[in-house]
matplotlib code that plots the C-alpha trace (Angstrom):
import matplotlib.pyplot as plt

x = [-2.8, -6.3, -8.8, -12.7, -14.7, -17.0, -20.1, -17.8, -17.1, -20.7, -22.2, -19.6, -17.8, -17.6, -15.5, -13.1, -12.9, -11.6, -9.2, -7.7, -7.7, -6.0, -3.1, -3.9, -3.8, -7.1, -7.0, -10.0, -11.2, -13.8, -15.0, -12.0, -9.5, -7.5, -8.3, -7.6, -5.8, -6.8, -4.0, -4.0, -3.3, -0.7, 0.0, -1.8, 0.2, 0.2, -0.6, 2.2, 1.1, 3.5, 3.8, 2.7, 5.5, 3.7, 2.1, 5.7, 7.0, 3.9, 5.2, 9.0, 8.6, 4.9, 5.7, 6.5, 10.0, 12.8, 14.5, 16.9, 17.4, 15.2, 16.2, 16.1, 18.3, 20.6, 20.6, 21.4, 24.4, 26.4, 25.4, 27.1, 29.8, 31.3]
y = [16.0, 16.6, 17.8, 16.9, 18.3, 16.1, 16.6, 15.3, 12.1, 11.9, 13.0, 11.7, 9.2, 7.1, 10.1, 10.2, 6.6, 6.3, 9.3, 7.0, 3.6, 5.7, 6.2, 9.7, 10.6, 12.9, 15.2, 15.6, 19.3, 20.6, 24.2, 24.8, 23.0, 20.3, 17.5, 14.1, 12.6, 9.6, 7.4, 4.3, 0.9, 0.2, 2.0, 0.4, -0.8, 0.4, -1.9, -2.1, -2.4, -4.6, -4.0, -6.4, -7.9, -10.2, -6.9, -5.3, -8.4, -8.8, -4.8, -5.7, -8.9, -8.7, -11.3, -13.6, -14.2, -14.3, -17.3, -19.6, -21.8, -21.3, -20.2, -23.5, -25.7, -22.2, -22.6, -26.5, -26.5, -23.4, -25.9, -28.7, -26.4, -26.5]
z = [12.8, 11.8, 14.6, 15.4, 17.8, 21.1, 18.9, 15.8, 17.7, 18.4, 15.1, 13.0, 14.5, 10.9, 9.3, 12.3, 12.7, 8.8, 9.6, 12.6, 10.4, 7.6, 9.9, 11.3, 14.7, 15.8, 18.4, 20.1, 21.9, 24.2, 23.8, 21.8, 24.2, 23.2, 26.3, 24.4, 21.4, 19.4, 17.9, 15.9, 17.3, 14.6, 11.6, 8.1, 5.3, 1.9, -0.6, -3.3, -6.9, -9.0, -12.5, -15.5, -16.4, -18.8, -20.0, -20.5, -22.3, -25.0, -25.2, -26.1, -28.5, -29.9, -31.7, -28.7, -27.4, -29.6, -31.0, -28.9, -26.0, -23.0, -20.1, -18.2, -20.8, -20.7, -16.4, -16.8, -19.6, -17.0, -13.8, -15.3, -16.3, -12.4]

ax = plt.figure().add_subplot(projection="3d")
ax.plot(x, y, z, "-o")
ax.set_aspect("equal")
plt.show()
């Protein structure tokens, strides 16, 4: 939990404030006395980074896919297959 000071709040307030939207909770003292602690309203979600698939595949076959049926007329011959 990090820690700022009345004259932080008032001085500062933009660096605490991105402490609090970051997720942290702040506590807040007064002549060295803890009197008040600041908490997010909800907690922020990370953003997920998905990998480049189409990246990874010009990786694998740099020559573009291999030979054969697509996957679609693969999918349709095992549906009929039931």
């Amino acid at each position: 939990m990090k820690s700022a000071t009345v004259a932080d709040l008032r001085n500062n307030f933009s660096r605490v404030s991105r402490w609090i939207e970051d997720g942290e909770a702040v506590r807040i003292t007064r002549r060295g006395r803890t009197f008040a602690t600041l908490n997010p309203s909800r907690r922020k979600t990370k953003q997920i980074e998905w990998p480049d698939l189409g990246a990874r595949l010009d990786r694998m076959f740099p020559g573009g896919p291999p030979p054969g049926k697509p996957a679609s007329e693969i999918v349709s011959e095992s549906r009929g297959e039931y």
